[in-house]
N, C-alpha and C positions, 0 to 999 in steps of 0.2 A: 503407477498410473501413467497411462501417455499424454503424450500433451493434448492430443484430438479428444480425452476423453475428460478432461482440466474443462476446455471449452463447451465441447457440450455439456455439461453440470452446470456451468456458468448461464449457459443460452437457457436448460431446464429451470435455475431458481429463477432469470429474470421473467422466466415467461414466454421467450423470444424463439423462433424457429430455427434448426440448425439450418435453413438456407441462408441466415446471413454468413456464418461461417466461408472465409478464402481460402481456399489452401495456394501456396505456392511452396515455388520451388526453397529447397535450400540451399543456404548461402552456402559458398566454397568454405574448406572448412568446420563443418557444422558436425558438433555433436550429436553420433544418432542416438544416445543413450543419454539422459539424465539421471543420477539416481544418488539417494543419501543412501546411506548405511551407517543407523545409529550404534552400530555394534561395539566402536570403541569407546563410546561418551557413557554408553552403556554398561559395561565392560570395569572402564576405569574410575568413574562417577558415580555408577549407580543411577543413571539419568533414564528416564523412558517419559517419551510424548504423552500429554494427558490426552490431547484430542488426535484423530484420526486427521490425517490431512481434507480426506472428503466432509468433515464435519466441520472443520475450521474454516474452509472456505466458504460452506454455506454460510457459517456466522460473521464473514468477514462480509458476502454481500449484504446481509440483513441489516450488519451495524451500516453500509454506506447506503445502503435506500432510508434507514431510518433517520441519517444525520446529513439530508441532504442537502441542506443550506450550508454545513462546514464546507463542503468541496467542491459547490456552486460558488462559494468565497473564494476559494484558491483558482479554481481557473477564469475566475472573472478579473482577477487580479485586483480585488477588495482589497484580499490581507496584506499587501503592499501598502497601500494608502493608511491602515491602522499603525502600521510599523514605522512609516515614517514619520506619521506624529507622534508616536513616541517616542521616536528616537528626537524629532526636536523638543521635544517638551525636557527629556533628559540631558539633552546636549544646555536647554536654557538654563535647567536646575544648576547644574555642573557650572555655568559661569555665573551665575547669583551664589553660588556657594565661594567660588574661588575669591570672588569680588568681596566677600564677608569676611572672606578670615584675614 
């Protein structure tokens, strides 16, 4: 699958028109080809994808439209302010503990 066609699946679940889509140029460098080949994980493992990559990505948008307060937290830089109070709340455990024994 190319990457042009990654995006538009992407622009199709949210609803959105492929006019927002940029194209530019590529960087110096640049891979014209991406591609896995499960042939040896396969091969050696016994391993095969349950889902299709077109399948997984639609379920990967759906879980983030559905959990959109999680990642509204992260880029609002919430889950920062959670973490550091626990990290003092553990840091104060840790010196009431030390101060005990």
């Amino acid at each position: 699958m190319r990457n042009i066609d990654i995006v538009k699946l992407i622009c199709q679940e949210l609803g959105k028109p492929e006019s927002l889509i940029t194209h530019v140029t590529d960087r110096k460098g640049h891979d014209r080809r991406y591609a896995i080949d499960p042939e040896k994980i396969h091969r050696e493992l016994g391993w095969l994808p349950e889902t299709k990559f077109a399948d997984g990505i639609k379920k990967t948008i759906q879980w983030y439209l559905t959990h959109q307060k999680w990642w509204e937290d992260i880029i609002s830089g919430e889950y920062q302010n959670y973490y550091q109070k626990m990290y003092e709340i553990n840091q104060q455990y840790k010196m009431l503990s030390f101060l005990g024994s």
